[in-house]
C-alpha positions, -999 to 999 in steps of 0.1 A, spaced: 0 0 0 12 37 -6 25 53 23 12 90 23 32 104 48 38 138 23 8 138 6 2 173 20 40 184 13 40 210 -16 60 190 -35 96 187 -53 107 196 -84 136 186 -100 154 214 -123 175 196 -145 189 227 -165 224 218 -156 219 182 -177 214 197 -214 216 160 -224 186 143 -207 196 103 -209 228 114 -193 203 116 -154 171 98 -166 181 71 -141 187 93 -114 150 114 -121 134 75 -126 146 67 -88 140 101 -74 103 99 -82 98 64 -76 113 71 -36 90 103 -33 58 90 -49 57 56 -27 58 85 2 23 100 -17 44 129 -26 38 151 -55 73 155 -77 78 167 -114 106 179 -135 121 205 -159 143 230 -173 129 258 -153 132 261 -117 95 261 -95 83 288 -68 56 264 -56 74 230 -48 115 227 -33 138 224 -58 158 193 -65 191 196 -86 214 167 -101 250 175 -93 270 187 -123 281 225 -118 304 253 -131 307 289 -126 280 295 -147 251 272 -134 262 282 -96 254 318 -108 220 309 -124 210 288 -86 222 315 -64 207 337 -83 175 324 -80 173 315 -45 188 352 -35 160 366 -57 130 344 -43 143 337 -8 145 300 -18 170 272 -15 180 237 -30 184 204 -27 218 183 -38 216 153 -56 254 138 -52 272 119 -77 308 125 -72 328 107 -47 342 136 -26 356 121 9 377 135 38 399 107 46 417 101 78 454 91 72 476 72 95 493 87 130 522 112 119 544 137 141 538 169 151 562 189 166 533 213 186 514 185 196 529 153 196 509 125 172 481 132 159 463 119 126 462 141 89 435 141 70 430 149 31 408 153 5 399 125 -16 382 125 -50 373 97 -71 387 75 -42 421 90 -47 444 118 -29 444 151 -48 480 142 -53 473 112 -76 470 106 -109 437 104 -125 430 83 -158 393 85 -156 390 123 -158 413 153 -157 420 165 -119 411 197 -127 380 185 -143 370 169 -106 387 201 -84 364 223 -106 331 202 -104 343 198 -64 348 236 -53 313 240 -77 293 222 -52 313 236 -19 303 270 -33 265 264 -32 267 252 1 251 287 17 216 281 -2 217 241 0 192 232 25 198 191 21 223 172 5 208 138 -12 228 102 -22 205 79 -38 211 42 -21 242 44 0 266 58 -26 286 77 -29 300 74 6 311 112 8 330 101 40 336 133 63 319 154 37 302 171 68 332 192 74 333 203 40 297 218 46 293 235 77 288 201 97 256 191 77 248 156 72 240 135 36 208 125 35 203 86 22 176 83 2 168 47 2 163 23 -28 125 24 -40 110 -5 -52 104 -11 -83 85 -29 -113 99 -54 -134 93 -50 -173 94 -86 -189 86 -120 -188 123 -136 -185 109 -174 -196 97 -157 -227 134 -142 -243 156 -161 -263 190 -132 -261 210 -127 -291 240 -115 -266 257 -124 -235 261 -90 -221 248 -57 -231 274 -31 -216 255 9 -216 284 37 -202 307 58 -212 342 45 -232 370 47 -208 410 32 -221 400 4 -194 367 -6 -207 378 -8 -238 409 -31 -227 381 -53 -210 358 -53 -239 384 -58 -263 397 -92 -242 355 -98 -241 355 -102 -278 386 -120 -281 374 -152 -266 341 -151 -282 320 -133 -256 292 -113 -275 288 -81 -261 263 -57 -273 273 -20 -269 251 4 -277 260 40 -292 261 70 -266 228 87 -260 196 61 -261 162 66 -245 154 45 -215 130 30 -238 155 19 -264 178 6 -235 153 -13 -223 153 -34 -256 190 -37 -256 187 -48 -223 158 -76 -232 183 -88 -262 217 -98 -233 214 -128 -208 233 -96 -183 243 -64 -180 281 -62 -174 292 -35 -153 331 -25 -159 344 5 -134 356 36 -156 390 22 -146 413 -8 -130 413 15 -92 379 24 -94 361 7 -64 329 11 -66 295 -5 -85 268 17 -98 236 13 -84 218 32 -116 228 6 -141 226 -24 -115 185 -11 -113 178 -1 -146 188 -37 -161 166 -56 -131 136 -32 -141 145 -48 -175 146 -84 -156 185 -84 -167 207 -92 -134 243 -72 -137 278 -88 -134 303 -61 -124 342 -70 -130 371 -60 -110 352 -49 -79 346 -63 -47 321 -35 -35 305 -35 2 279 -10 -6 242 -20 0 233 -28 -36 263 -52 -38 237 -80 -23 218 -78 -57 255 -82 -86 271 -107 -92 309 -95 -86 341 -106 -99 372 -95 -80 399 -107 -101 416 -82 -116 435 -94 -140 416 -94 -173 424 -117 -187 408 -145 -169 373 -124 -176 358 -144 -204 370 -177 -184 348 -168 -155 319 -150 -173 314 -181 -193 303 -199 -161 271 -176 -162 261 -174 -193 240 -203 -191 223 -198 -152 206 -165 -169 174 -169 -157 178 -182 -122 208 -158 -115 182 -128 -124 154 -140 -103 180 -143 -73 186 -108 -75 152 -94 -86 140 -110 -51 172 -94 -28 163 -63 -43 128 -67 -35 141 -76 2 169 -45 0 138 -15 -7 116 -34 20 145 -31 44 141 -5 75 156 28 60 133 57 76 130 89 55 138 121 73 105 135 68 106 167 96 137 181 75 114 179 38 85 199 63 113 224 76 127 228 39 92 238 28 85 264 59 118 280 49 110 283 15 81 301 20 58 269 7 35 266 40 
């Protein structure tokens, strides 16, 4: 049954102006109003920023988008809401000396799961620093921070911004899209996500030994995806690189809404929504194809196992902080 416990809220509205290529957050905007509306909340999106409802935005800022939201909240007495994708964590290094007061322990900035000293091979460290000090300057009109699920971590991001808390938005449930005893798959593994030099290594070794993957070009609907998604056994999951640690809950959702389970290569992941992927921890890729080729053939009962843990993972006890969605309103003005 719905739970209604904001059906007198005002609302949310997501302003996606910051994401002039739509597919690139569609899974993001299909979770957000799946978690809200099983609360009885009202939620819509769009280019344009609402006075009526409190104002959602999808993380991806420069200069000139921070402008345009400060801007409006200055001029309308409003504020926003975060969405965070980045992995931005304040990391506690080991004991080291200090001369004016004895040990004590360091801590640094981490992006991407890596010191700001590092070398990047995903993307550009300026490219992160500028997307990093983007968010940290709208902190003064941000009135909640949002992860959807339990990534990303953004451990110690507190101290970053003015000791607030991240607000977990838990994973909604959600409705499956085929009949899996009914698809014959052309393909082992459909693989949707951005070219990296490391997926391409992997993908390259994939069809090598034989392994038919279906990639398909940049940009696709959710609709078409879902197609490419009924025409694989899985949906393989390769990290943007060979240090990257984390799964991605957005792809590991949208293929079981497709009734495809996802395999995920070169992680070993902890987070929540590891319980519902199939992870491969070897790293060397070689040996890949060996071990994906022991799947390929358990298709159907390996997605049924992780339709039903997902089923169990949205049942399990994650309250939503309700009073602070109330307080956001009254601030804005909404009440």
């Amino acid at each position: 049954m719905e739970n209604l416990a904001l059906q007198y809220h005002p609302g949310f509205h997501v302003w996606i102006f910051n994401h002039p290529k739509f597919y690139g957050v569609g899974d993001q905007l299909h979770f957000l109003f799946k978690y809200f509306k099983q609360f009885g909340a009202n939620i819509t999106c769009g280019n344009q920023p609402s006075l009526s409802r409190c104002n959602i935005v999808i993380e991806n800022f420069d200069d000139s988008t921070v402008g345009i939201i400060k801007e409006f909240c200055m001029t309308h007495g409003k504020s926003i809401a975060i969405v965070l994708t980045e992995h931005v964590d304040i990391v506690r290094n080991d004991l080291i000396e200090s001369y004016s007061e004895g040990r004590c322990h360091a801590t640094s900035v981490h992006l991407h799961g890596r010191s700001v000293n590092d070398d990047f091979s995903y993307l550009p460290l300026q490219t992160i620093q500028s997307r990093t000090n983007a968010l940290l300057n709208l902190s003064d009109c941000t009135s909640i921070y949002f992860r959807l699920g339990d990534l990303p971590e953004m451990r110690g991001f507190n101290y970053l911004c003015h000791n607030r808390s991240v607000e977990t938005l838990w994973f909604p449930h959600i409705e499956i899209t085929m009949d899996m005893r009914q698809v014959s798959p052309e393909y082992d593994f459909v693989f949707i996500g951005a070219r990296t030099p490391y997926r391409n290594l992997v993908l390259e070794q994939l069809a090598r030994n034989n392994i038919k993957v279906l990639i398909p070009s940049p940009g696709i609907s959710i609709k078409k995806r879902q197609q490419f998604y009924h025409n694989a056994k899985y949906c393989l999951n390769i990290p943007q690189d060979e240090e990257w640690p984390w799964l991605s809950p957005m792809r590991i959702i949208s293929g079981l809404q497709a009734g495809v389970a996802t395999i995920s290569v070169g992680t070993d992941d902890k987070s929540e929504i590891s319980v519902c992927t199939i992870q491969i921890a070897e790293r060397d890729i070689r040996r890949y194809p060996i071990i994906l080729k022991t799947f390929i053939d358990d298709k159907v009962d390996q997605t049924k196992n992780m339709i039903k843990r997902y089923a169990l993972l949205a049942s399990s006890s994650n309250v939503a902080n309700f009073d602070k969605y109330i307080s956001w309103a009254i601030t804005d003005g909404l009440f």
